[in-house]
C-alpha positions in Angstrom: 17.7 37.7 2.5 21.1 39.2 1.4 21.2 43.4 1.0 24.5 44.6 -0.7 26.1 47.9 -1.3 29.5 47.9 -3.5 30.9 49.7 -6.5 33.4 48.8 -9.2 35.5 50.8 -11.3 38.1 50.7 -14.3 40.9 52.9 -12.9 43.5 51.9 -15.8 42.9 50.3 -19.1 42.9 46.5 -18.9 42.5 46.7 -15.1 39.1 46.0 -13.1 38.3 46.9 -9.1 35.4 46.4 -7.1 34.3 46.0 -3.5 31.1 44.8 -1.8 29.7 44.7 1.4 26.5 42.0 2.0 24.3 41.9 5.3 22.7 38.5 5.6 19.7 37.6 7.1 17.2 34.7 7.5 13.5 34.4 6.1 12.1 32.7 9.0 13.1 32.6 12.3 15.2 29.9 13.6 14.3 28.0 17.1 16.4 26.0 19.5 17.1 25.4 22.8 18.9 27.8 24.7 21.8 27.1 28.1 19.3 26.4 30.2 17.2 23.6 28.0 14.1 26.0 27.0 13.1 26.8 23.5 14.5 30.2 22.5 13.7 31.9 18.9 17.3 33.0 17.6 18.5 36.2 15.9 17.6 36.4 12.1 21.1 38.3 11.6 23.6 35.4 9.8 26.0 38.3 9.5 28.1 40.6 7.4 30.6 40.2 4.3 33.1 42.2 2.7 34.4 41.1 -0.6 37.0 43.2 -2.4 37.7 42.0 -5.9 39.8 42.4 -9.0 40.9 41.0 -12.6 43.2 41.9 -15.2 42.8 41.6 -19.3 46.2 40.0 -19.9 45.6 39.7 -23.6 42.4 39.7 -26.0 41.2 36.1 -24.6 43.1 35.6 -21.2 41.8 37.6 -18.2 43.4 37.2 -14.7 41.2 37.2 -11.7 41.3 37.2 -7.8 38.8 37.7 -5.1 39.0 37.9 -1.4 36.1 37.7 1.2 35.7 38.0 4.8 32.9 36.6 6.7 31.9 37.9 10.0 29.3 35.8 12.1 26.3 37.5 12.9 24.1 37.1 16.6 22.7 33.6 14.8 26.1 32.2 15.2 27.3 33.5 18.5 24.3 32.7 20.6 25.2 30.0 23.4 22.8 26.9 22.4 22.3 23.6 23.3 20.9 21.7 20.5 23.3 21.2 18.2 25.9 18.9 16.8 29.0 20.6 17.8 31.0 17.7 17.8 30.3 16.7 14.5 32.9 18.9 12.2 30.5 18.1 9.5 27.0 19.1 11.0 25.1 21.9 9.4 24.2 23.5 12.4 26.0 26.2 14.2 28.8 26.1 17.5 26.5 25.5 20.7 29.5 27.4 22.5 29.1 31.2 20.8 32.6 31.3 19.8 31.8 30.9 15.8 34.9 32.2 13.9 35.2 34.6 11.1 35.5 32.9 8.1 37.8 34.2 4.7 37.9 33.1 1.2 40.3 33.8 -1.6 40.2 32.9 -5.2 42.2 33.1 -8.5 41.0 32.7 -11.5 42.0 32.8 -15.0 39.4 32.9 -18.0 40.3 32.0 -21.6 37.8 32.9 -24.3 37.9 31.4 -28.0 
């Protein structure tokens, strides 16, 4: 389940703004095994984002583009666990230690239209 609030705005001609903030959450709830070895149901709350954003009309068919997002973990991802893959960089499944990092994006873009 994602809720968002934002807005975006045209402050000049040619020139596009907008920022967002999500709050993520899970459907279903989420069960592992806590510290101590005994099942534990985990938070539902994945977390927050902010994404600010941005794009310019260079010309008629070129627009420039770039977006930057911040990720902040939520109680689902900082909850000390014990079932878990944490030595496998790949694995799917969250830190066992609590200590998930904020994560950050940014992207450029340029779009041509014919």
């Amino acid at each position: 389940v994602a809720w968002t609030f934002g807005f975006d705005f045209t402050p000049f001609d040619k020139v596009y703004w907008g920022i967002d903030w999500w709050f993520l959450k899970t459907m279903e709830s989420a069960y592992g095994l806590d510290q101590n070895g005994r099942v534990k149901e985990f938070s539902k709350d994945l977390g927050q984002e902010l994404d600010l954003f941005a794009s310019y009309q260079l010309t008629k068919n070129i627009k420039l583009s770039v977006l930057g997002g911040y990720f902040f973990p939520g109680d689902y991802y900082t909850e000390k666990r014990t079932d878990t893959a944490a030595n496998n960089v790949f694995a799917p499944t969250p830190r066992r230690d609590g200590e998930a990092d904020n994560a950050y994006q940014l992207e450029l873009g340029v779009d041509i239209t014919f």
